[in-house]
C-alpha positions, -999 to +999 in steps of 0.1 A: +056-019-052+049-011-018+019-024-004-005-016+029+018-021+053+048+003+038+022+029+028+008+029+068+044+034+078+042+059+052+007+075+075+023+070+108+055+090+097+041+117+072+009+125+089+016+141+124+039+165+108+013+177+079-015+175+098-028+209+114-005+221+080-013+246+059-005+249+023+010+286+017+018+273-020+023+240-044+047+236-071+037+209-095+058+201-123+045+168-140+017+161-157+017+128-160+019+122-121-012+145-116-047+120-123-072+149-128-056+182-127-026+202-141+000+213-123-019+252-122-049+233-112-035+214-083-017+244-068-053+267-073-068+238-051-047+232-022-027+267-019-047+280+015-060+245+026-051+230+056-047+195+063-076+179+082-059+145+087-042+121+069-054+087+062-051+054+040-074+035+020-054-001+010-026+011-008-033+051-012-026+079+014-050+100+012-052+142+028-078+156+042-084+193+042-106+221+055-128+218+027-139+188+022-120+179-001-091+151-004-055+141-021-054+107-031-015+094-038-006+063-049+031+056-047+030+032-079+065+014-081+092+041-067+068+067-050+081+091-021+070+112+004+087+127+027+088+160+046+121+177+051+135+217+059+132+239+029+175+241+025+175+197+020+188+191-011+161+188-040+159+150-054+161+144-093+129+132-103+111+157-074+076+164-093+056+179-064+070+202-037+037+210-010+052+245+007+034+247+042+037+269+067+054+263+092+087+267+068+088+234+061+084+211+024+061+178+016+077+165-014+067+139-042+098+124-057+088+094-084+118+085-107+096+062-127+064+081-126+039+052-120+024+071-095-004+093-093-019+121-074-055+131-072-076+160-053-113+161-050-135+189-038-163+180-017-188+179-042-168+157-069-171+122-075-140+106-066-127+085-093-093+073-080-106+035-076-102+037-039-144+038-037-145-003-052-120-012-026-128-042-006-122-042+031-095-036+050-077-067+063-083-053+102-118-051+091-147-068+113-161-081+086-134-102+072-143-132+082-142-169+069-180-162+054-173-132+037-138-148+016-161-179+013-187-154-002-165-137-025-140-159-036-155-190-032-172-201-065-139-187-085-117-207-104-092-182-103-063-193-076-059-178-040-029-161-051-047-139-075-084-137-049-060-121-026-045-100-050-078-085-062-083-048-044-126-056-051-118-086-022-092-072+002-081-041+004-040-039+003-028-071-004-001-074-030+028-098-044+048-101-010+018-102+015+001-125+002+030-151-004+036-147+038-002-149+041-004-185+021+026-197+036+015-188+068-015-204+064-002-236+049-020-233+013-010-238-018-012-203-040-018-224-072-056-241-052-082-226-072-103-205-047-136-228-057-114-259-038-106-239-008-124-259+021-140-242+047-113-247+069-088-230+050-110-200+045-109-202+085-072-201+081-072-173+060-093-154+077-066-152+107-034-151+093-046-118+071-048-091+095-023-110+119+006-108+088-006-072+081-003-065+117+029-082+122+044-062+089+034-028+098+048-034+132+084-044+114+083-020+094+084+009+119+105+037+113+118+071+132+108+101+116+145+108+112+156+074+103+125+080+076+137+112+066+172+101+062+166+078+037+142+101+020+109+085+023+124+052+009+125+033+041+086+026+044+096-013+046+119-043+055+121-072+038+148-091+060+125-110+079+098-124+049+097-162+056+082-174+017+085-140-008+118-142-028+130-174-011+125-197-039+153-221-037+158-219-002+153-243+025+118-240+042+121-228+080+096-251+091+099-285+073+137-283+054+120-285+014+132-265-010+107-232-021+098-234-057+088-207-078+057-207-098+034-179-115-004-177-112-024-146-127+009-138-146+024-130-111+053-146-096+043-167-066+072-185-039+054-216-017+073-248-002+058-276-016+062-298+017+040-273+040+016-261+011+006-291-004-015-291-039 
């Protein structure tokens, strides 16, 4: 599922080219990708508005318009966006085509349809979950204090405090392996028995991994649109996600893999010791 740092490459590629827009129509097809409209619904909202800017909130893009008013999408597990010329060939599983008008399509392809797409006028409440986010890992206020604050009388591990959206915005299953490894902790430590220094640690290596990803991860907008909105990330250079088994890069032990919140976890037991 892609997390902050795919859906930024996402921003970076999508945006410039829709922002300024204008939507002269919007074909919707499926239901069950739309969150709080029907397809009729969703093209009475957005045909005639024009996109304001285009922005993220942890792991949803989110559209401005003229209005007001904003599109929340979440990409779920096989979400794509991409904007191509009107004669590209339509993609099975294409559930939203956004007509603008300059001639050009934004389309929503989802074969699995875990995705959803919201829109909000100004005046209604939105309900998408991005409002009980928690903050962005560039934030200011992300300091030691503040993970001490939230996490720090949970018995829940650090795998699953970084996993929870109410903490840090963005963080998911690959992150935050890279993050703990990173930071030389242990994902199974159960956030109460985090010391003060490793909430220091942690504190760094968040925004610095995030950073670090969405700089990797950057893409041409016809190398994007080439691979149809798929190639929002690169997984070639993770140092602990999927490497259980492997040889540690910086001490030689092998990764193990262990689970914690139900959620596969990859850590080297010689440089994050229990």
């Amino acid at each position: 599922m892609p997390e902050l740092p795919e859906i930024e490459t996402v921003r970076r590629v999508v945006g410039p080219q829709v922002e300024g827009r204008t939507f002269v129509s919007v074909r919707a097809a499926d239901n069950r990708i739309l969150a709080n409209t029907d397809p009729p619904g969703l093209s009475e909202r957005l045909t005639g508005r024009t996109v304001v800017s285009v922005g993220r909130r942890g792991k949803a893009l989110l559209l401005y318009d003229d209005l007001g008013g904003h599109t929340v999408i979440r990409f779920g597990m096989t979400g794509q966006l991409y904007v191509c010329p009107p004669d590209t060939t339509e993609e099975r599983h294409t559930h939203e085509v956004f007509f603008l008008d300059d001639g050009m399509e934004l389309r929503y392809v989802d074969p699995r349809r875990f995705g959803h797409i919201w829109h909000f006028r100004r005046d209604e409440e939105d309900t998408s979950g991005i409002r009980g986010l928690g903050l962005e890992p560039d934030d200011p206020g992300l300091d030691a204090g503040y993970l001490k604050d939230r996490l720090g009388r949970r018995s829940i591990t650090v795998k699953e405090g970084l996993l929870d959206q109410t903490v840090v915005a963005g963080i998911g299953n690959i992150w935050s392996d890279e993050m703990l490894f990173e930071a030389g902790i242990c994902p199974l430590t159960p956030c109460r028995d985090l010391t003060d220094g490793q909430f220091e640690d942690l504190a760094h290596v968040i925004p610095d991994i995030i950073s670090f990803a969405i700089g990797k991860n950057a893409v041409s907008r016809e190398e994007y649109l080439e691979g149809r909105g798929r190639r929002y990330y690169d997984i070639g250079y993770l140092r602990a996600y999927g490497h259980e088994g492997d040889p540690c890069p910086r001490c030689g032990k092998t990764f193990v893999r262990d689970t914690a919140g139900g959620r596969g976890t990859c850590w080297c037991p010689g440089c994050q010791r229990r």
